[in-house]
C-alpha positions in Angstrom: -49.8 116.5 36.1 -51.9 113.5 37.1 -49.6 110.2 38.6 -49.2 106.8 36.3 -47.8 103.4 36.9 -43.9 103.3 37.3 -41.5 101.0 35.5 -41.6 98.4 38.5 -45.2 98.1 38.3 -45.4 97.6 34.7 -42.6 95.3 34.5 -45.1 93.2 36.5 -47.9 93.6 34.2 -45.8 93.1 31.1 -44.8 89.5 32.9 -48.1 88.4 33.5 -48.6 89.0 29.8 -45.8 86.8 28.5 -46.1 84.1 31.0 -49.7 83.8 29.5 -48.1 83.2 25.9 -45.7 81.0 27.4 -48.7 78.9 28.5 -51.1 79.6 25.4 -48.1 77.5 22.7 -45.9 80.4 21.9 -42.2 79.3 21.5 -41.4 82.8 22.7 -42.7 86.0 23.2 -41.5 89.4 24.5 -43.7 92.4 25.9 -43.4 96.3 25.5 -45.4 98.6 27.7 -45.2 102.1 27.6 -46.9 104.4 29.9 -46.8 108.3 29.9 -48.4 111.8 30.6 -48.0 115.1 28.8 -48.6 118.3 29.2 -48.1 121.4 26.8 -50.1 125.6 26.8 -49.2 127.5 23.5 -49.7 131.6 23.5 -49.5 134.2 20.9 -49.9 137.7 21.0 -50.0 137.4 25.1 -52.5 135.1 25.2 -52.7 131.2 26.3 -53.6 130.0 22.4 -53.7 126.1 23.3 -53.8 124.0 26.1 -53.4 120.0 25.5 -53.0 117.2 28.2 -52.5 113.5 26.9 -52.3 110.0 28.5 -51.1 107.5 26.8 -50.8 103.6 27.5 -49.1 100.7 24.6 -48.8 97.4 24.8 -46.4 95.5 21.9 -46.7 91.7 21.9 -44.4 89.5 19.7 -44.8 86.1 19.7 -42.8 83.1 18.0 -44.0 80.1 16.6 -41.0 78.2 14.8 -39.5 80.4 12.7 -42.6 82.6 12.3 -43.1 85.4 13.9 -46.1 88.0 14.6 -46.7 91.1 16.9 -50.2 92.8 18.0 -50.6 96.1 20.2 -53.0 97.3 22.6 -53.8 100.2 25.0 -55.2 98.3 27.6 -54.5 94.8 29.2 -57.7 93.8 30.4 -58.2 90.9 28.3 -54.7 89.1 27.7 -56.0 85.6 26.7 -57.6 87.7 23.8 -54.3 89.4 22.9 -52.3 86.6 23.3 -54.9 84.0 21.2 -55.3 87.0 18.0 -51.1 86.9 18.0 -50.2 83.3 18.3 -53.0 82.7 15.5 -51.2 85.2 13.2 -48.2 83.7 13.9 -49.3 80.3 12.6 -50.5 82.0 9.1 -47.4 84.7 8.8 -44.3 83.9 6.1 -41.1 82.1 7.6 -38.5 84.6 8.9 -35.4 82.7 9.2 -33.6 85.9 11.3 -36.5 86.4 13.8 -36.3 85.6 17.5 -35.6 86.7 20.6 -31.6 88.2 21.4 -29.4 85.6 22.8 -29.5 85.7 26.3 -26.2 86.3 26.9 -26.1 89.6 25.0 -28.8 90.8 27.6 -28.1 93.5 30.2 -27.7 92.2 34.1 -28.4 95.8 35.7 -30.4 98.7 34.9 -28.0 101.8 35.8 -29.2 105.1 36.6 -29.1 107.1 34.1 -30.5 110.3 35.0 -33.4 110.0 32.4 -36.0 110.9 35.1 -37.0 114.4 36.9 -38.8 114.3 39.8 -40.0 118.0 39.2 -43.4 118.5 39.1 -44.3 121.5 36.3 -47.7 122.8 36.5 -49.7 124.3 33.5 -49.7 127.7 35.2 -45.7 127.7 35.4 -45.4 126.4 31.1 -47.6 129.1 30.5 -45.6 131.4 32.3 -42.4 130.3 30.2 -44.1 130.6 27.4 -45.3 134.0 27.7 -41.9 135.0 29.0 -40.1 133.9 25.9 -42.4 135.4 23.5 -42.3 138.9 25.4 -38.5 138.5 24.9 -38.4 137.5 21.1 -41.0 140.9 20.8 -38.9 143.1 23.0 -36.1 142.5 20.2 -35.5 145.2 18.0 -36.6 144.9 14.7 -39.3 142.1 15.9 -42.3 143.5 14.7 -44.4 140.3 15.5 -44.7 137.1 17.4 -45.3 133.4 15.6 -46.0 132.1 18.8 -44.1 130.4 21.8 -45.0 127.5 23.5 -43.5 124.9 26.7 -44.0 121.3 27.3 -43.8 118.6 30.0 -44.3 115.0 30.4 -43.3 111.5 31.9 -43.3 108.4 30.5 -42.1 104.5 31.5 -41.2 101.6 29.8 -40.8 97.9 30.3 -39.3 95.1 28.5 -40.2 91.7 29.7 -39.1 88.3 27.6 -39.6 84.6 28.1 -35.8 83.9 28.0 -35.6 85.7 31.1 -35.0 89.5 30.5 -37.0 91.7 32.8 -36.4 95.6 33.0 -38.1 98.9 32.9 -36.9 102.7 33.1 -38.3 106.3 33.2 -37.7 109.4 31.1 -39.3 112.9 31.8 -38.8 115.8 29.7 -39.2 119.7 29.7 -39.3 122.5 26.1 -39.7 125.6 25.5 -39.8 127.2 21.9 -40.3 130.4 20.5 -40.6 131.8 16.9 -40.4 135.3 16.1 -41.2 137.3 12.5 -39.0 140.6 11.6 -40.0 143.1 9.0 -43.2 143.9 7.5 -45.0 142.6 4.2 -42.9 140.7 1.9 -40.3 141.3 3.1 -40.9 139.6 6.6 -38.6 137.0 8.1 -39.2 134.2 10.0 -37.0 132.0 12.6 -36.9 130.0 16.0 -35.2 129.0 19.1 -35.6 126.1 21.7 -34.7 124.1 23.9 -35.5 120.8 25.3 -34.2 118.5 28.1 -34.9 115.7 30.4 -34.1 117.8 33.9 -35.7 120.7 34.2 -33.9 122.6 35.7 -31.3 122.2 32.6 -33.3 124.1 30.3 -32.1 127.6 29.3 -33.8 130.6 30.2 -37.6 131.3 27.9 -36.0 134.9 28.0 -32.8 133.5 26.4 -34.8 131.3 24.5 -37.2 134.4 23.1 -34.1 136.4 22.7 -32.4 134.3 20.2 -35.4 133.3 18.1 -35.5 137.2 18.0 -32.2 137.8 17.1 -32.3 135.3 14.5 -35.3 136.3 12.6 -33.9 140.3 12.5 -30.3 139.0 11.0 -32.5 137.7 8.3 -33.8 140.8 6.9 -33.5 142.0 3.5 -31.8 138.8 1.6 -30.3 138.8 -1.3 -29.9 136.3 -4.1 -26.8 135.2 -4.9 -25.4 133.9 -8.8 -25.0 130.1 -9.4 -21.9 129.0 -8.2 -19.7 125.5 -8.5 -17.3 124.2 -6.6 -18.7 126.7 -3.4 -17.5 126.3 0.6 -20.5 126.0 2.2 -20.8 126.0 6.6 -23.9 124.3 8.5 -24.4 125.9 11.4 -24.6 123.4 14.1 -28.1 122.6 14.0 -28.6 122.0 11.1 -25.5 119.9 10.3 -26.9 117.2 12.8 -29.3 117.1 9.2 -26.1 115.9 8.0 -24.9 113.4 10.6 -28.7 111.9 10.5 -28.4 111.1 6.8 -25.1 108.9 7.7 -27.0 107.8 10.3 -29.7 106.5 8.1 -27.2 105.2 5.7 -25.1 103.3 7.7 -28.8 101.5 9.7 -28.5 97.6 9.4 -32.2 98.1 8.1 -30.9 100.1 4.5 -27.6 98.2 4.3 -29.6 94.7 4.4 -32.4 96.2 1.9 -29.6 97.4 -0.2 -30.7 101.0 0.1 -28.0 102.8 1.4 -25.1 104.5 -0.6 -22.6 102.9 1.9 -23.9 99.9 1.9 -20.6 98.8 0.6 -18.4 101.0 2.6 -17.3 99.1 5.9 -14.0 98.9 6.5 -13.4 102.0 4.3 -13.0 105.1 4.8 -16.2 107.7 4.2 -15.0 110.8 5.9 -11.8 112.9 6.0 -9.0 111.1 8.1 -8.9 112.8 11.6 -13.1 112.3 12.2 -14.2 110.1 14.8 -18.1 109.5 15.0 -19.3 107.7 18.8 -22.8 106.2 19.9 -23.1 106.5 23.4 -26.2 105.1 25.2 -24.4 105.9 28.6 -24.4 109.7 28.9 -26.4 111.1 31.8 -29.4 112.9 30.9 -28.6 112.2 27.2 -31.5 112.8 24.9 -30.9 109.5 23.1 -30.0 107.6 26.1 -30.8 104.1 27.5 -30.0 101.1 29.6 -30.5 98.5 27.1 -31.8 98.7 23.8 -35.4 97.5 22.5 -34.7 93.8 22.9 -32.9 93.9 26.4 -29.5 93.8 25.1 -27.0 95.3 26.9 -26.0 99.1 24.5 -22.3 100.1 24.8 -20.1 103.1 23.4 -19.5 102.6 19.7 -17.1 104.4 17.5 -18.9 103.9 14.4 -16.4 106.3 12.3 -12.5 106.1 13.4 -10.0 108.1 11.5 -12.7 108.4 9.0 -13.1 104.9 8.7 -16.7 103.2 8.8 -16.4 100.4 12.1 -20.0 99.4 12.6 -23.5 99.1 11.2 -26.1 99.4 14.0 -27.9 96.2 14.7 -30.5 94.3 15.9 -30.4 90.9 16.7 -32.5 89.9 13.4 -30.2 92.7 10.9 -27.7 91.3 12.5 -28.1 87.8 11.5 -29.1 88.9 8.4 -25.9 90.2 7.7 -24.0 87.8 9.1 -22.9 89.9 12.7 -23.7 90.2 16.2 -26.5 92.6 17.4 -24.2 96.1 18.7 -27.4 96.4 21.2 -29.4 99.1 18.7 -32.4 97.4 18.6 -35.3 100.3 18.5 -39.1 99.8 18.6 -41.9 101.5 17.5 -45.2 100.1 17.9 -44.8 96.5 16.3 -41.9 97.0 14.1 -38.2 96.7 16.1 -35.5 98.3 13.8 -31.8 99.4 14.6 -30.9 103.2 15.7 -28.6 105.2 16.9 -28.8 106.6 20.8 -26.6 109.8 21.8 -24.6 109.7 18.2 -21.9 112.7 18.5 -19.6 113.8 15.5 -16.2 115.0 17.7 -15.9 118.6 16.9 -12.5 120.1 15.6 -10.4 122.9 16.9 -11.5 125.7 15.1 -14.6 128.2 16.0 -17.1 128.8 13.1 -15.6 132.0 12.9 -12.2 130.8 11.9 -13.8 128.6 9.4 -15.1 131.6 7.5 -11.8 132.9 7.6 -10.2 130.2 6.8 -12.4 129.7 3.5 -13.1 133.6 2.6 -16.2 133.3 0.1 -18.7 130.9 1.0 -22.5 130.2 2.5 -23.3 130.1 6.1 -26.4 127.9 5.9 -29.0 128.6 8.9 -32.2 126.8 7.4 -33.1 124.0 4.9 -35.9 123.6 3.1 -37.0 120.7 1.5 -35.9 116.5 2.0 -34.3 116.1 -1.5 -32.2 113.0 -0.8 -31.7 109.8 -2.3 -30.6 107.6 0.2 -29.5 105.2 -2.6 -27.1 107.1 -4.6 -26.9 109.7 -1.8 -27.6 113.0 -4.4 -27.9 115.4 -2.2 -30.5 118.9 -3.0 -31.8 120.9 -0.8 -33.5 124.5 -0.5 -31.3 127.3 1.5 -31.1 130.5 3.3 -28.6 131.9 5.6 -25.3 134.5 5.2 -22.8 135.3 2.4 -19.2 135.2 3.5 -16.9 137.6 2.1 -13.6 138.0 3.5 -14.2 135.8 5.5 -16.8 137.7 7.6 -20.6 137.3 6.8 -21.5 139.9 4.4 -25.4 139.8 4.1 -28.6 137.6 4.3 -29.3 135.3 1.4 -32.3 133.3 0.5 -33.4 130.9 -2.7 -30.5 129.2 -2.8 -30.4 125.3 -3.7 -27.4 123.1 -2.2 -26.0 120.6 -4.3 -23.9 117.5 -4.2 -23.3 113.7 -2.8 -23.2 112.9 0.1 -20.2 110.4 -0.6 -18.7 113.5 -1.7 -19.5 115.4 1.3 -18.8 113.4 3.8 -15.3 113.4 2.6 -15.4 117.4 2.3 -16.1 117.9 5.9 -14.3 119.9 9.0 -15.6 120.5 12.0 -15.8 123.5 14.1 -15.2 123.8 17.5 -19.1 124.9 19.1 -20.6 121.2 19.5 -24.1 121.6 20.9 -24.6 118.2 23.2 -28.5 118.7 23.9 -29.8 116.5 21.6 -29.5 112.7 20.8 -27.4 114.2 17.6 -24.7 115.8 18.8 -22.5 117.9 16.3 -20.5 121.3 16.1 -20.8 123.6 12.6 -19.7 121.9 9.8 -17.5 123.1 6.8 -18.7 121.2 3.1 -16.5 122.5 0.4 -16.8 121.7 -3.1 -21.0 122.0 -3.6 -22.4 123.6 -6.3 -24.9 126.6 -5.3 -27.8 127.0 -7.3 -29.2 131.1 -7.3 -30.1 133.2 -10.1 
């Protein structure tokens, strides 16, 4: 994989940018440079399918002009008198934004700890494809298998740097390695499809692409010959773990500074209550090493701490910005996010704390039910939080699973859900939502 800048380098570049502003008239100004290389080789059927290689290279300026404020990108820095001239003139012409500036400097992070975001490891294309045929002969080598949907491995580097006038100055690295697979069982119409991966920012982390091809395998032959099951109220229903990070995400996304200030969040009105059953703690934690949501300071140089955002079931926290908070009359909690030339609030490593039963002894524990293993479809409102989505998975009866279903529609609130939940025991921490199964009793199950 061919070498880039590193964050020390463009931490210099980014300062050169906003000492220019500085000079130009801007009140204040902050940069964001991102730098990074990819790599990624598909195959199917045994054969390298497709091959890609990227470079990419972003520049974000925001610049303030009294209570006005405006933001341009770029790939390139060649010309910065340009960039900086084309923002401070939209500047002068954009509305008022009373919230808008730069986070007080002394919510800003002093050090940049380590992390462990970054992986020295170099991965060559010959060694992904490699992986990737190895997982794919796997899932095919499954019995049942009768055919492979393709299996594929990544790599890639990138850095960042955050440079403002008030005197924040930092960069960091990430690198990250995947491998997927996806397997089809059964012939006809009566095929099944499913998928396994894995992806991590050491590489030497990442399970197994036989492991990998296995499961996806595995997965897709437990899915043969469904049945339909009759319309049912007031149903138990488990997410397997994957899946019920869907569910964690949609609190996520309801309890964002962003939806509570628009008024578009279902919870909007719900801090200081409680939203899920008393017992459940929810954490953000920036800090974890090799986290997949991890970071030293968040998208405006403020220092990110550990957050409970859910104790006892009781909503503690919105996550902020510095402009959300203002807006809502808080503090910033260090959640700034950016994305091009917007800056938002997000979560990092957000981890629901699992509960002492396995998913097993949930199904016992409920008897009749739906072990859901793949959702189809976004139907939710975000507003009033109804809650309908397209399902497959396993009957439970007895409290063992039974036999494959598909066609099935979940239904509910997630006001109602949330307070409906138990956690299993078999927390998966790989990914920047972190969550075990997940028990949801009293939804409505739409079949035949």
């Amino acid at each position: 994989m061919s070498s880039y800048i590193d964050s020390s380098e463009l931490t210099e570049r980014t300062s050169r940018i906003v000492e220019v502003a500085k000079k130009a008239g801007a009140d204040a100004a902050d940069v964001v440079v991102s730098e990074g290389v990819s790599q990624s080789i598909s195959v199917r059927d045994g054969q390298r399918e497709n091959a890609q290689a990227s470079e990419n290279r972003g520049f974000s300026l925001r610049v303030f002009s009294g209570n006005r404020v405006a933001s341009v990108s770029t790939n390139t820095d060649d010309d910065i008198d340009a960039l900086v001239e084309r923002a401070i003139a939209m500047a002068n012409v954009s509305p008022v934004d009373p919230y808008a500036s730069l986070a007080d400097t002394e919510r800003l992070a002093r050090d940049v700890p380590d992390l462990e975001l970054y992986d020295e490891t170099e991965v060559s294309p010959e060694k992904l494809a490699e992986r990737a045929l190895a997982a794919e002969a796997a899932a095919l080598s499954v019995d049942g298998v009768s055919k492979s949907s393709g299996a594929g491995a990544a790599n890639g580097r990138v850095s960042f740097a955050l440079v403002t006038s008030d005197g924040f100055s930092g960069g960091y690295r990430r690198s990250f390695s995947s491998i997927s697979a996806s397997a089809v069982a059964g012939e006809g119409t009566a095929m099944q499809r499913d998928h396994d991966s894995d992806g991590r920012a050491f590489d030497a982390d990442l399970f197994a692409p036989e492991e990998i091809g296995r499961r996806a395998g595995e997965r897709a032959v437990r899915r043969l010959a469904p049945r339909q099951i009759d319309t049912r109220h007031g149903a138990a229903v488990i997410f397997e773990s994957r899946l019920a990070a869907s569910l964690i995400g949609h609190l996520a996304s309801a309890i964002s500074g962003s939806a509570v200030a628009r008024k578009t969040s279902f919870l909007r009105d719900k801090m200081g209550k409680q939203i899920l059953t008393s017992g459940l703690n929810i954490t953000d934690d920036p800090g974890i090493l090799r986290g997949a949501g991890s970071q030293p300071f968040d998208g405006e140089g403020v220092k990110s701490d550990r957050l409970t955002m859910v104790e006892d079931g009781v909503l503690q926290h919105w996550f902020l910005s510095t402009a959300l908070g203002r807006e809502l009359g808080l503090e910033t909690n260090g959640r700034g996010s950016r994305a091009g030339n917007s800056l938002s609030a997000s979560p990092t490593n957000l981890i629901m704390e699992p509960g002492d039963k396995s998913q097993e002894e949930l199904m016992a524990g409920i008897g009749t039910g739906l072990l859901v293993t793949e959702l189809i479809g976004q139907g939710v409102n975000m507003i009033t939080g109804e809650y309908s989505r397209g399902a497959s998975g396993f009957w439970i009866e007895n409290g063992e699973i039974a036999f494959p279903v598909s066609q099935v529609t979940i239904a509910g609130n997630l006001k109602d859900m949330f307070m409906a939940m138990t956690p299993a025991s078999d927390i998966d921490r790989r990914f920047s939502i972190a969550c075990p199964s997940i028990l949801v009793e009293g939804l409505t199950l739409a079949g035949r």
